[in-house]
TORDRENTOR-791348 format. One record per residue (C-alpha): x, y, z. Coordinates in steps of 0.5 Angstrom, whole numbers, padded with zeros to 4 digits, always signed. Layout:
<recs>
XYZ;...
</recs>
This chain:
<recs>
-0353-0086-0224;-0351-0081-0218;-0345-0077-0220;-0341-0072-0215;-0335-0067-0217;-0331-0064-0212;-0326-0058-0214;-0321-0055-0210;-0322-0047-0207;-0320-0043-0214;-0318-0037-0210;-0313-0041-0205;-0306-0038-0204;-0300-0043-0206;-0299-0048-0202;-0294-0053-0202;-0298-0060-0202;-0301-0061-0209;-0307-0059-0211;-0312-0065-0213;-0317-0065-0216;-0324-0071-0216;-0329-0071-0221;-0334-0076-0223;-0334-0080-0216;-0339-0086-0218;-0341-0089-0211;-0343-0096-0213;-0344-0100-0220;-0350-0103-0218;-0356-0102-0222;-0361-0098-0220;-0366-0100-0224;-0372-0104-0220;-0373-0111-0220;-0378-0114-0225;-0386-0114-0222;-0389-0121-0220;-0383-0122-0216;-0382-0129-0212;-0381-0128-0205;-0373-0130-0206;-0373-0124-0210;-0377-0119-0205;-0371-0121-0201;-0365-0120-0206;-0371-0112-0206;-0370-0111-0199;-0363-0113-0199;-0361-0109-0205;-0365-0102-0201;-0360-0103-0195;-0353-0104-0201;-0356-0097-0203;-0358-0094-0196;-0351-0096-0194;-0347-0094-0200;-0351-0086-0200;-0348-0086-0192;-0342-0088-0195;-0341-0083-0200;-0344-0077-0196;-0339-0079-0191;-0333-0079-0197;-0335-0073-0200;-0335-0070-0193;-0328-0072-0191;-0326-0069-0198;-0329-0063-0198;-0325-0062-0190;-0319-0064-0194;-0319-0059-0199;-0321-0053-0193;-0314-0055-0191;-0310-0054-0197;-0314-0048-0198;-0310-0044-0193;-0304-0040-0195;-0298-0043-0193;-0292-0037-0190;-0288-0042-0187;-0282-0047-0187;-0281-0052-0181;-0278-0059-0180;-0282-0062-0183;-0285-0058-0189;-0280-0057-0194;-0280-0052-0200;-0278-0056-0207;-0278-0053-0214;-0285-0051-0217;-0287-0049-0210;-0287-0042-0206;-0289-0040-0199;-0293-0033-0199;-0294-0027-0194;-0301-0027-0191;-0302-0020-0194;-0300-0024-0200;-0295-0018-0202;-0289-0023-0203;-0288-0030-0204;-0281-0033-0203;-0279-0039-0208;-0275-0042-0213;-0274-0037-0219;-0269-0037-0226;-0266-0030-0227;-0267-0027-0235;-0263-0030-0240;-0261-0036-0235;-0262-0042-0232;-0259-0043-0226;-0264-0043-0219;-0264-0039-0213;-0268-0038-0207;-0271-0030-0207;-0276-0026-0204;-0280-0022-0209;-0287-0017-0209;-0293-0022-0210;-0297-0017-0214;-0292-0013-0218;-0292-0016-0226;-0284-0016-0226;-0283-0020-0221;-0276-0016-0218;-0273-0020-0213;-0271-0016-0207;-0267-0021-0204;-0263-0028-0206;-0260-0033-0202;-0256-0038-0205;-0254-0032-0210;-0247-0034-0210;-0248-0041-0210;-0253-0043-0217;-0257-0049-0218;-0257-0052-0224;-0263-0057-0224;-0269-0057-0220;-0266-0062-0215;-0267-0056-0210;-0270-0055-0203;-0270-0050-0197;-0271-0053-0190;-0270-0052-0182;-0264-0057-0181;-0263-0061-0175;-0259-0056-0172;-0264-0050-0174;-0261-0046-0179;-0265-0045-0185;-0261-0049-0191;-0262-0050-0198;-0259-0056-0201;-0258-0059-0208;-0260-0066-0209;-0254-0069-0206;-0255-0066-0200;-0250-0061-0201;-0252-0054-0197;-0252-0049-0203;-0253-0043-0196;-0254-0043-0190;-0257-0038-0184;-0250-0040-0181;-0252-0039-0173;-0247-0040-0168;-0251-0041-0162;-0258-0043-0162;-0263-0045-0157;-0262-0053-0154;-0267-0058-0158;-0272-0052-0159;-0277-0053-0166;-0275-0048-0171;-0279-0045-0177;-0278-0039-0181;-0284-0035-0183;-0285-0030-0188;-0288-0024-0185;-0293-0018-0188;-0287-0014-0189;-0283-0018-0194;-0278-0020-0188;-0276-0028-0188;-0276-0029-0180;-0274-0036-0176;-0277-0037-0170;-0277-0042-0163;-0283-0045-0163;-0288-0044-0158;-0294-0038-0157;-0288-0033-0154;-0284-0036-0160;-0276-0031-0161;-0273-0030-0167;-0266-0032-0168;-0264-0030-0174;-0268-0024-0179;-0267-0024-0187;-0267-0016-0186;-0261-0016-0183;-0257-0019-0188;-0260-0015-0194;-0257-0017-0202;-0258-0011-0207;-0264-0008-0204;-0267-0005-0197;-0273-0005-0194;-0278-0001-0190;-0276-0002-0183;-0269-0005-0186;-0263-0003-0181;-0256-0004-0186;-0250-0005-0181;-0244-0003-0182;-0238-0005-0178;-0230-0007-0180;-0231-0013-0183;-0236-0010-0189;-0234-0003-0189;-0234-0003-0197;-0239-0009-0198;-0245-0007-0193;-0249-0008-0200;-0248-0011-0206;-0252-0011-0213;-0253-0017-0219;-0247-0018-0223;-0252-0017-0229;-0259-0017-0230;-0258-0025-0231;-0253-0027-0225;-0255-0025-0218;-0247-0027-0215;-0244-0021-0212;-0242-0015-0218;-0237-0009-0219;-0240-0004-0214;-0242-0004-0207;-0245+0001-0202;-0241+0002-0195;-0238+0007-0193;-0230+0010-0190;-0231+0013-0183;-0235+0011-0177;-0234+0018-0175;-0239+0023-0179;-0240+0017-0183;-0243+0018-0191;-0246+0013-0196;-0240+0011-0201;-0242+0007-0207;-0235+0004-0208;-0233+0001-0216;-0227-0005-0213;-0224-0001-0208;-0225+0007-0212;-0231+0011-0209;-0236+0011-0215;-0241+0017-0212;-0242+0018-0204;-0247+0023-0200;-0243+0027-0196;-0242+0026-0189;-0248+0025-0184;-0249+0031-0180;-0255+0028-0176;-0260+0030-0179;-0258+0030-0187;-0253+0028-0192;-0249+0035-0193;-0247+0032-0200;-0254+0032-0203;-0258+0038-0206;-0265+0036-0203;-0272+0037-0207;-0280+0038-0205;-0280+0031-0207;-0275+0029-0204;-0275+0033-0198;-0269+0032-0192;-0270+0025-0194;-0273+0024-0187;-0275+0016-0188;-0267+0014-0187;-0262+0016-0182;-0255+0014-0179;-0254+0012-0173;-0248+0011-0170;-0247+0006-0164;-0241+0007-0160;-0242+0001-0156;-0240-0005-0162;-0236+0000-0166;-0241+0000-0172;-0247+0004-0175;-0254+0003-0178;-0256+0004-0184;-0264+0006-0182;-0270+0006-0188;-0277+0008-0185;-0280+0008-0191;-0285+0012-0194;-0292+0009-0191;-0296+0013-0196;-0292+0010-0202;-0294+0002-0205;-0287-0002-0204;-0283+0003-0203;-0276+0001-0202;-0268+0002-0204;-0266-0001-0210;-0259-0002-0212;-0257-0004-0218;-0251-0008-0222;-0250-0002-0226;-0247+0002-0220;-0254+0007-0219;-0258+0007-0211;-0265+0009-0212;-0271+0010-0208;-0278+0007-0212;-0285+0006-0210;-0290+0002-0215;-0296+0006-0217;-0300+0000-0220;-0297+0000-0226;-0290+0001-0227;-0284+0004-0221;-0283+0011-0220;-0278+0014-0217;-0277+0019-0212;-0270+0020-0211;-0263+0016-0215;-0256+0017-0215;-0251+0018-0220;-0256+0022-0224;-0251+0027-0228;-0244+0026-0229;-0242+0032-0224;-0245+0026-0219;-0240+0022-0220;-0233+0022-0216;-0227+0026-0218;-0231+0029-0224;-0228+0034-0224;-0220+0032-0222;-0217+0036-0214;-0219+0044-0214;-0224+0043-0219;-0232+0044-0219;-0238+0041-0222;-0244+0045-0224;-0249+0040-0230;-0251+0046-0231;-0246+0049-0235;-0242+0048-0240;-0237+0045-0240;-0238+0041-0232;-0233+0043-0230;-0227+0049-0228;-0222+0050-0223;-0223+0055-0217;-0221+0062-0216;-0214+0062-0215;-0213+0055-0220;-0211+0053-0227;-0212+0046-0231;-0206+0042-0228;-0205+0039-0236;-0209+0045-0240;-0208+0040-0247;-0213+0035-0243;-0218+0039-0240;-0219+0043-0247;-0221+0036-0249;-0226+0035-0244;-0222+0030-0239;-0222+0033-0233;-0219+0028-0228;-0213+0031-0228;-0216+0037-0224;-0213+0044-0222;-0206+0047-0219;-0205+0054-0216;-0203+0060-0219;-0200+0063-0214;-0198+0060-0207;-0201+0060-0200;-0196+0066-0196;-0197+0062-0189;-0191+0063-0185;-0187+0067-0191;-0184+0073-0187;-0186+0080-0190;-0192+0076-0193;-0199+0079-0194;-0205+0074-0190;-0208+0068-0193;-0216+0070-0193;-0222+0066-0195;-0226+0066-0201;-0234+0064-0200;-0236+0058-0205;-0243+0059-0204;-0248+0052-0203;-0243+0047-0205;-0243+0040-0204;-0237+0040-0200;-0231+0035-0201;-0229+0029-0199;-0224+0027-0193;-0226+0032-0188;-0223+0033-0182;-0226+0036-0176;-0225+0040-0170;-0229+0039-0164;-0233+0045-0160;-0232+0051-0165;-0237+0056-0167;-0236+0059-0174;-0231+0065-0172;-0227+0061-0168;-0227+0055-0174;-0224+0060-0179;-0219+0062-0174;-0217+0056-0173;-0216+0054-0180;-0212+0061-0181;-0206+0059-0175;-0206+0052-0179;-0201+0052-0186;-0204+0046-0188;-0211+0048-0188;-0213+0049-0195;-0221+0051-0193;-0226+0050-0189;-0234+0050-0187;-0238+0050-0181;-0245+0047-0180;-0250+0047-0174;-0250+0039-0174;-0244+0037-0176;-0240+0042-0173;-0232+0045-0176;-0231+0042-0182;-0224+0044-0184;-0219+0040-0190;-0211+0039-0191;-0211+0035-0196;-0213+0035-0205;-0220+0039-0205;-0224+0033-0208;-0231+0031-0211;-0234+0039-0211;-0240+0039-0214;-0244+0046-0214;-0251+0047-0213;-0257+0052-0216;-0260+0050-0208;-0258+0048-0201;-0251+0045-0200;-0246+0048-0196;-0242+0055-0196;-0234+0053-0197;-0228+0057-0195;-0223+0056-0199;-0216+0059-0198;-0212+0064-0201;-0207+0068-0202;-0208+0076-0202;-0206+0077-0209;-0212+0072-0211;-0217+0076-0206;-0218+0082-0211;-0218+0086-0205;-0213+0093-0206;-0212+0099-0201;-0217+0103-0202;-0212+0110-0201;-0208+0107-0206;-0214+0107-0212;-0216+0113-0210;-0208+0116-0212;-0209+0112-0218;-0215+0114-0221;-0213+0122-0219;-0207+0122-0222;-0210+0117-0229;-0216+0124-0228;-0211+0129-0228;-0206+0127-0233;-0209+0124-0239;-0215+0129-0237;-0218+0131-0244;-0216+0125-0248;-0217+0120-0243;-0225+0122-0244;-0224+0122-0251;-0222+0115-0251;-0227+0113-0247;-0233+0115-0251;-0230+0113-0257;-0229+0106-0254;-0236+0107-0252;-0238+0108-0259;-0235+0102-0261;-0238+0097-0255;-0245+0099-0257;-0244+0098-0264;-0241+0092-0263;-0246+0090-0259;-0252+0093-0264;-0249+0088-0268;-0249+0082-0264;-0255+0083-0262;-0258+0083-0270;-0254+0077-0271;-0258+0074-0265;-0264+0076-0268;-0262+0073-0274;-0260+0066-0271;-0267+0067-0267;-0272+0067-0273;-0272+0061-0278;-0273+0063-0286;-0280+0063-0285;-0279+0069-0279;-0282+0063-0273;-0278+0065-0268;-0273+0059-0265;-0270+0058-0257;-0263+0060-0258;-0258+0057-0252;-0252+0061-0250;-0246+0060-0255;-0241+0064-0257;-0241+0068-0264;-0235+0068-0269;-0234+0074-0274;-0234+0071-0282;-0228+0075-0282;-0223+0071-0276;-0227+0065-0279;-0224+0067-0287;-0217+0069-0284;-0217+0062-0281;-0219+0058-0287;-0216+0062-0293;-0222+0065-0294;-0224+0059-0295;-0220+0055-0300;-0221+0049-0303;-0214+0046-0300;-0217+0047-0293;-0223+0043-0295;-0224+0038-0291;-0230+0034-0294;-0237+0036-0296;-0244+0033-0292;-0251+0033-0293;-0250+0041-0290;-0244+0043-0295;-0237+0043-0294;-0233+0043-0288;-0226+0046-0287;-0219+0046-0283;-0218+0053-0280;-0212+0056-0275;-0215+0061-0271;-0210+0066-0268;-0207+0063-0262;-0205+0056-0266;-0213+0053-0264;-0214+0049-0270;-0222+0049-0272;-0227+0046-0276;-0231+0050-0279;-0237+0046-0282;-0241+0052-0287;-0248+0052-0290;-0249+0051-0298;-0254+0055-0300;-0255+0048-0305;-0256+0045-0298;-0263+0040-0297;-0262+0042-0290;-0263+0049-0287;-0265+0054-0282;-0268+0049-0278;-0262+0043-0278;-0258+0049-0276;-0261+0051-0270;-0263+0044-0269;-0256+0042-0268;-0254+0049-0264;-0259+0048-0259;-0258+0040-0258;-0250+0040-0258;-0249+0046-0254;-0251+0043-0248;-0248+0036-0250;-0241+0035-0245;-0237+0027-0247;-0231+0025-0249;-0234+0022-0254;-0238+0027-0257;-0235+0032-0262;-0235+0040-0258;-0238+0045-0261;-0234+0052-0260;-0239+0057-0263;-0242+0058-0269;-0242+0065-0275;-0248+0067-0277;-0247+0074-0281;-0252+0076-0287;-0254+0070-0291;-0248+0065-0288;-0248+0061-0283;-0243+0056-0280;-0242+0052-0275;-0235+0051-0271;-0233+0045-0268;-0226+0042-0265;-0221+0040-0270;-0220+0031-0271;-0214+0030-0275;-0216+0023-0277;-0222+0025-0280;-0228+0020-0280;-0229+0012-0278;-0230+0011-0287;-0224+0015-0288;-0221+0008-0286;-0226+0002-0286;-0227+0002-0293;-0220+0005-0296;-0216-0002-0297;-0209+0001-0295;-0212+0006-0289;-0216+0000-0286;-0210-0003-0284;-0208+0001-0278;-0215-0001-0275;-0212-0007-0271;-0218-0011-0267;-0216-0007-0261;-0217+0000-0265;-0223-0003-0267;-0226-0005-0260;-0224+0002-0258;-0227+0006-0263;-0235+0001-0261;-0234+0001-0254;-0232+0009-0255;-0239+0009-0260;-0243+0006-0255;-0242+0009-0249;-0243+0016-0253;-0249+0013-0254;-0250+0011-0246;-0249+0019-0245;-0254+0022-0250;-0260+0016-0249;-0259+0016-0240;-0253+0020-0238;-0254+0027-0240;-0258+0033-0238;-0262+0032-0244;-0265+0026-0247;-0262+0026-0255;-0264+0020-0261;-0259+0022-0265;-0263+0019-0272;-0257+0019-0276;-0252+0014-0274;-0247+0013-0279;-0239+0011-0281;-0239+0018-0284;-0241+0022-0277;-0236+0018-0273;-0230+0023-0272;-0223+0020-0270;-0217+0024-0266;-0211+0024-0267;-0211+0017-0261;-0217+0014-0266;-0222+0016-0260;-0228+0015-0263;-0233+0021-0263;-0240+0022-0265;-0243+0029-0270;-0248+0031-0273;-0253+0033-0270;-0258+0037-0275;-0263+0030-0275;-0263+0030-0268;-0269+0030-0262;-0269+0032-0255;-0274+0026-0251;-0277+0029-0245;-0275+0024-0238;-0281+0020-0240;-0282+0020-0247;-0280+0012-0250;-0282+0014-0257;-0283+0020-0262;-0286+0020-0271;-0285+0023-0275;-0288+0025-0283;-0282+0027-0285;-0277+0021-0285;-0269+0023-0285;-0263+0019-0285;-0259+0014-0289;-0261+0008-0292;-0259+0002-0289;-0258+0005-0283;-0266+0006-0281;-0269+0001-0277;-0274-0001-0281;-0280+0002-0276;-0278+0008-0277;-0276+0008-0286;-0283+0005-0286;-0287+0008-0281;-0283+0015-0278;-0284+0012-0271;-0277+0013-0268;-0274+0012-0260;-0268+0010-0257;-0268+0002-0260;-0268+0006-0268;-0261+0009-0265;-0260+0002-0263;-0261-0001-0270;-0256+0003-0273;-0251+0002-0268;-0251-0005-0270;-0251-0003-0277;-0245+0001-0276;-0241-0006-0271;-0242-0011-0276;-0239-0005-0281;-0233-0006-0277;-0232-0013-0276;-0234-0014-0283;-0229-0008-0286;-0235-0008-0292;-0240-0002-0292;-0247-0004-0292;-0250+0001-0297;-0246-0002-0303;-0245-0010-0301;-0248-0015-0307;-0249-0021-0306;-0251-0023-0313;-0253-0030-0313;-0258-0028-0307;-0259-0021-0306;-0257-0021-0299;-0256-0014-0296;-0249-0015-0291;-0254-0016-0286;-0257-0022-0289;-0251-0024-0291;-0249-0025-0284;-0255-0028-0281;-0253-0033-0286;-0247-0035-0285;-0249-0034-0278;-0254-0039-0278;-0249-0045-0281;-0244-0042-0276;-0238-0040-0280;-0237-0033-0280;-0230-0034-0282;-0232-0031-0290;-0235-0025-0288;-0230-0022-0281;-0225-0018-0285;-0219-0021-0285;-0214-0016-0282;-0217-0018-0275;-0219-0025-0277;-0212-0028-0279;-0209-0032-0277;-0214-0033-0271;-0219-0029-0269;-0220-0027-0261;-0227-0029-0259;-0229-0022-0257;-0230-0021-0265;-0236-0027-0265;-0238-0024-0259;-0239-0017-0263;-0242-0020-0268;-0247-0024-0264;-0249-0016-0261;-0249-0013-0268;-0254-0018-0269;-0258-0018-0263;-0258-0010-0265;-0261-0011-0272;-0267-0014-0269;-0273-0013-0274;-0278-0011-0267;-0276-0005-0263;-0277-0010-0257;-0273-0016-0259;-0266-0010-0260;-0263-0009-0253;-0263-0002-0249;-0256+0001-0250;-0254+0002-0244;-0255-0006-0244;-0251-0007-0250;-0245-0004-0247;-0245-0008-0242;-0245-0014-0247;-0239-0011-0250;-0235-0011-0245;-0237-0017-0242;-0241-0015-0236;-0246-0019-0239;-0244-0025-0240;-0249-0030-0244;-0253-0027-0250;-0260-0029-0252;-0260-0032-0259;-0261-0027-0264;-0268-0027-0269;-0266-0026-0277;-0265-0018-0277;-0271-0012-0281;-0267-0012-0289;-0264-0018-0291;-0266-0016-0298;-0262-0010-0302;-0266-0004-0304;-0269-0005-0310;-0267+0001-0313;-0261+0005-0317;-0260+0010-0311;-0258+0008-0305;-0254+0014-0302;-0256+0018-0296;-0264+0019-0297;-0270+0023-0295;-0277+0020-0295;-0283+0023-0298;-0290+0021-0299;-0294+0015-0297;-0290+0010-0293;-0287+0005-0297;-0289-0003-0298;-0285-0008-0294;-0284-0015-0290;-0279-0017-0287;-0275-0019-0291;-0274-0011-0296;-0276-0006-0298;-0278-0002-0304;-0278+0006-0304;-0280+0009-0310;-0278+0016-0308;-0271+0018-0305;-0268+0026-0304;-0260+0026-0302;-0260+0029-0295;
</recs>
């Protein structure tokens, strides 16, 4: 019996006819055995019949397997188009002849809604780039794309309902349309014919990202929303941000949260934006420019693209950052992206004030001004900004000129304004004749900048930037008539003489003596008890003396509390400031190291919800730590007293989370420094007098480098029931442990109960297990605690439980990033993944089950317990 197998071509591109496959093709049922010998002439007849029923059917067959073989070439050719007659349905996709991007029906995570995109072929993550329908999802697999009648390109549901369209206005009279998907990633519709033109490009109509050759244009009708990012990772409709700008005259790039500027650049002067600090990576930024066209009232946003650079593109993303990545055949890389630091970020610093990240704090008012509101700005809330000392003198009779004072390589402020054909002399002087003229700037490009309105958005640069002239009256200058001064000091010399000599070198016995001493203290802050030397970043130093005073000498009245590092107390020191002073027990399991740990970690941290270090003391064998004083003590002090835990209304404890999260948003991707903080607990939430949540303690805390995703550690420290099981049992820790214990923490707050002490006798569940639970047979009505469960509870309560469970996964992997659980907290992310039974369900076999060290080998577990046959007190 004769068999043919016939496959298809293994390495064809995806094409929209179904793939076939033929196998044991059979030409005839006839046997081929001979006839029997001895044969009559009827059965020589039936012989040669029978060749010829075989020669025929061997001709068939060839010519069968011949027009299959030539059916098959034909499917084996990539389709990259989309006509009239070719449909694109579900499950089917058109790719680019480079085969770099494919265009088809794609769900997003965590979502079963379908939509039309664009993404890079052979990149594993399969980032979408550009979504059609992205307002208008389909929630079956009914969909199609098409060429219509009228030649737009469609997709329609499965009523025919048209979901988006290219929406031309005007086309070409009965000309054949189809849409191609170029080399470039670009979704083009043509005319037909061999000179075919294109009447509408995907490029001019980007979503949330641009790509090379990309022209964004700007005009009136999309001035704010040029370019808008996914709501969420799971839903591509338009979110809260958009890119676009405020000016067609020396335009910059805006990024707008609703209709308040989040972050810009600066204005264009032609050849770069004078808002940012430029880098050898990213030098002039010379693949994008502005082009302004006068003609039509509009400007072109312009990517050229970097052409050494696989897939290089912009991305804007649904949190508010732009950046510029490229993919280097394993993961993205980024060559530049805003906002990165909290100075980026508009008005940080409030009207007349300057950002710099790398001081601390951020911000300070100008030469000349003070904090509009000082008690705020203590606290770290600049907003408010900064008012003048002194007022301007222009036009005031008898009055000294205004003059100008250079704030050297700034970002310079928002609302520019400019006069035209003026060189820098004549720039000042103009400003200086104009009272309303509150500083100005000069570049060759853009020309005479100057302002009159609030200086708003300063950010200062170790680089670049621009030389701001800011005005000032003559008192704020610090010039003085040099006759005078020379009266003075002739008259103090002849006067004082003898005595004044004499103070002067009884003051310099007493400076260098004060000096010598800090520098011992320095000295002694700077070696560790085993005389390694240690960093030590700028803080300032206390005297033992003003702290004693401050405290009572330390008495026990003003004691605040005692944690693993010794006792804290409540201190007054001489102008009315009220402190912290957190003192070292010489009983202590923490040391030296804690201690310069948390000096070198905490110095460099600014964020309302972080705890500000103000200094620390270290003279012979004391050493403290001197933080802000928080009337409302700690997060336990309330949750679990039975009486103090009624002034935690819901709203109170959806402050304190959301508080606590973005705290954790700061220290993981915000700030300068990449902080795990390893000991996220009750007890080290801090609460102002606003019940403001504020993180401490951060003698266990570890700097990450940029791109470091996790760290071990032989010497495991932290509080049982708040590590992540990977990091109790092997020493692994990363952003996902601080995580873990987040989640801890927020079912502690809906549930009012403590984990480290709640028994469930009958089962031995820990208060994780207990809600997983009830989780499972949904009624978590027995374990929200009833303050904020009675008599109904706001569904925000079961969406907060559901992220404490997803925070308290088992796998480091299954637990969500932190900027991630923000923004399932507050919403922003609105359907959650169902969440897997959590690491510890079990409770601790063993008789302590406070805060713990773990030494020695690593414990036995499973997923259910744990069982640690050693455990020290921090």
């Amino acid at each position: 019996m004769m068999k043919f197998i016939l496959f298809p071509n293994q390495s064809c591109g995806n094409s929209l006819l179904p793939a076939l496959r033929v196998k044991h093709f059979v030409p005839a049922t006839i046997s081929t055995s001979p006839p029997p010998p001895h044969s009559s002439p009827q059965r020589i007849l039936l012989r040669r019949r029978y060749g010829l029923y075989q020669h025929l059917l061997m001709e068939t067959s060839i010519h069968v397997l011949f027009l299959l073989c030539c059916y098959f070439s034909t499917l084996c050719i990539a389709i990259d188009s989309i006509t009239s007659s070719i449909f694109l349905k579900e499950h089917e996709s058109i790719v680019s002849k480079n085969g770099d991007f494919k265009l088809g029906f794609f769900s997003p995570s965590n979502s079963t809604n379908r939509y039309i995109g664009i993404w890079f072929n052979k990149v594993p993550t399969n980032d979408v780039f550009w979504v059609a329908n992205r307002n208008n999802p389909l929630n079956d697999s009914s969909g199609v794309m098409k060429v219509s009648a009228d030649g737009n390109l469609q997709v329609l549901n499965g009523r025919n309902d048209v979901l988006w369209s290219s929406n031309m206005s005007v086309t070409a009279a009965n000309a054949s349309l189809s849409a191609q998907l170029l080399d470039t990633g670009n979704l083009v519709l043509f005319t037909s014919g061999t000179n075919g033109t294109m009447v509408w490009q995907s490029f001019d109509h980007p979503t949330d990202s641009l790509m090379p050759n990309t022209k964004l244009i700007i005009s009136n009708s999309n001035m704010k929303h040029a370019l808008q990012p996914w709501k969420s990772p799971s839903d591509p409709s338009f979110g809260r941000f958009s890119v676009g700008t405020d000016s067609f005259i020396h335009s910059q790039v805006i990024i707008w949260d609703g209709d308040r500027p989040h972050w810009r650049s600066g204005p264009w002067n032609g050849n770069i934006f004078l808002g940012l600090m430029y880098t050898d990576e990213a030098t002039n930024y010379a693949n994008t420019y502005i082009r302004q066209n006068d003609k039509d009232g509009t400007i072109d946003f312009v990517y050229t693209g970097a052409s050494t650079l696989a897939y290089s593109h912009y991305a804007f993303s649904y949190d508010g950052t732009i950046s510029e990545k490229w993919w280097d055949g394993k993961k993205w890389q980024y060559v530049w992206g805003a906002p990165v630091t909290e100075c980026d970020l508009y008005g940080s610093c409030g009207a007349f004030g300057s950002c710099n990240p790398t001081s601390s704090p951020v911000c300070r008012c100008l030469k000349g001004f003070r904090p509009k509101n000082p008690e705020e700005w203590k606290k770290g809330n600049w907003t408010n900004g900064c008012v003048r000392k002194v007022s301007l003198q222009c036009g005031i009779q008898g009055g000294k000129d205004d003059g100008f004072l250079p704030v050297k390589n700034v970002k310079v402020p928002d609302h520019t304004e400019w006069s035209v054909g003026l060189n820098q002399v004549n720039c000042r002087s103009q400003c200086l004749q104009n009272c309303s003229c509150l500083a100005y700037a000069y570049d060759a490009g853009a020309g005479c900048m100057y302002w009159s309105k609030d200086l708003i958005d300063i950010q200062e640069f170790s680089s670049g930037g621009l030389d701001l002239y800011l005005r000032l009256p003559h008192s704020e200058l610090g010039t003085s008539n040099k006759k005078i001064v020379v009266i003075i000091v002739t008259v103090i010399l002849g006067t004082i003489g003898v005595a004044a000599l004499t103070l002067f070198i009884r003051w310099k016995i007493m400076t260098q003596r004060k000096a010598q001493r800090k520098n011992e203290q320095l000295e002694n802050l700077k070696h560790d008890e085993n005389g390694h030397q240690v960093q030590l970043e700028e803080l300032p130093l206390f005297e033992f003396k003003r702290l004693a005073t401050a405290t009572k000498d330390f008495q026990d009245s003003n004691k605040l509390g005692q944690g693993g590092f010794g006792p804290v107390y409540k201190g007054t020191l001489e102008d009315g400031v009220q402190i912290a002073v957190k003192r070292l027990s010489a009983a202590s399991g923490q040391g030296i190291e804690e201690f310069m740990n948390e000096v070198v970690v905490i110095s460099k941290l600014q964020h309302r919800n972080l705890v500000k270090l103000l200094g620390c003391c270290i003279e012979n064998k004391e050493k403290m730590l001197i933080y802000e004083y928080m009337p409302n003590k700690s997060l336990d002090f309330f949750l679990f007293d039975p009486v103090k835990r009624e002034l935690l209304s819901w709203e109170k404890r959806f402050t304190i989370i959301e508080g606590i999260s973005r705290g954790l948003v700061y220290l993981h991707r915000d700030s300068r420094l990449r902080i795990i903080h390893r000991d996220l607990k009750a007890s080290n939430i801090l609460l102002d007098e606003d019940l403001i949540p504020k993180i401490s303690d951060f003698g266990m805390a570890r700097i990450f480098e940029n791109k470091q995703d996790q760290d071990n550690t032989r010497r495991v420290v932290g509080t049982y029931g708040y590590m992540s099981p990977e990091y109790a049992m092997e020493g692994h820790f990363s952003e996902k442990s601080d995580v873990y214990s987040f989640g801890v923490l927020l079912l502690e707050i809906m549930t009012g109960k403590k984990n480290n002490n709640f028994w469930l006798d009958e089962q031995s569940l820990t208060l994780l297990g207990y809600v997983w639970k009830l989780w499972n047979e949904d009624d978590l009505q027995p374990v929200i605690d009833p303050l904020i469960a009675e008599p109904t509870f706001s569904p925000e309560i079961l969406r907060c439980i559901h992220v404490g469970l997803l925070c308290v996964q088992e796998f480091p992997g299954d637990r969500p990033s932190t900027s991630t659980l923000l923004s399932m907290i507050v919403s922003d992310i609105v359907d959650l993944p169902c969440p897997k039974q959590p690491g510890f369900i079990r409770r601790l076999v063993s008789s302590d089950t406070d805060s713990s060290q773990l030494h020695g080998p690593k414990s036995s577990s499973s997923s259910n317990y744990v069982s640690i046959t050693h455990l020290s007190g921090r």
